[in-house]
C-alpha positions in Angstrom: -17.0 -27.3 -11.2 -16.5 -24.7 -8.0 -16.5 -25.5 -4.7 -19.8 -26.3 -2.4 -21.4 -23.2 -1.6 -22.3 -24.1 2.7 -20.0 -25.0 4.8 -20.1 -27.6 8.0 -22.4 -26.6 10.6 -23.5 -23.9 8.4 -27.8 -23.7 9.0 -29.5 -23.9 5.8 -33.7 -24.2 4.6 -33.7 -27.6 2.6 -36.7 -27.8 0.5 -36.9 -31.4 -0.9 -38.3 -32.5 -3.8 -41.6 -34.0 -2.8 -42.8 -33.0 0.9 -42.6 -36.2 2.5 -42.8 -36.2 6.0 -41.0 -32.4 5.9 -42.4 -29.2 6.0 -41.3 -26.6 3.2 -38.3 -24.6 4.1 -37.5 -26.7 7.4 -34.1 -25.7 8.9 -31.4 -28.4 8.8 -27.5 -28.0 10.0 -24.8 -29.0 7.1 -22.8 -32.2 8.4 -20.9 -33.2 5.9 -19.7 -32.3 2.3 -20.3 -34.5 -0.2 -18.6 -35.1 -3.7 -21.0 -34.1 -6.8 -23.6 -36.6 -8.0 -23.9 -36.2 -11.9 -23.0 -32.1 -11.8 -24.4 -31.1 -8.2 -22.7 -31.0 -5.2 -24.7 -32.6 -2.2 -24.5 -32.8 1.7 -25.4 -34.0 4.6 -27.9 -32.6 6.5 -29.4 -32.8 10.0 -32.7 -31.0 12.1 -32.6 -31.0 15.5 -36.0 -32.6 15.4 -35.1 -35.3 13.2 -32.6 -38.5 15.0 -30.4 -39.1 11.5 -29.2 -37.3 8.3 -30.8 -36.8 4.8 -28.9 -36.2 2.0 -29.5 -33.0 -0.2 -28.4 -31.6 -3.2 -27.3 -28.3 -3.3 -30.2 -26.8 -5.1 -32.5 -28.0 -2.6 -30.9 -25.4 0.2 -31.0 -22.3 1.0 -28.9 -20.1 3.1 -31.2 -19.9 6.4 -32.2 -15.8 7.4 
């Protein structure tokens, strides 16, 4: 396995995997690294309009434009 591909306070799109509560493609600021659940890396993530942390797998992010 590489390494995680964002960094801390990196912005990224997260997408989850049903919409609940969270538009497609909102924009969410990388807290933490997480170690690999099963074979993905995941992370912590935070929006500013949002008052605590998800947790996302990497293939629900994007790199935000």
């Amino acid at each position: 396995m590489s390494d995680h591909r964002f960094k801390v306070g990196q912005t990224v799109n997260y997408t989850p995997g049903f919409i609940g509560g969270v538009t497609a493609d909102a924009v969410f600021k990388i807290m933490h690294l997480l170690p690999a659940d099963d074979e993905e890396f995941q992370y912590r993530i935070r929006s500013a309009s949002e008052p605590y942390e998800r947790v996302a797998k990497e293939s629900q992010l994007n790199r935000a434009a």
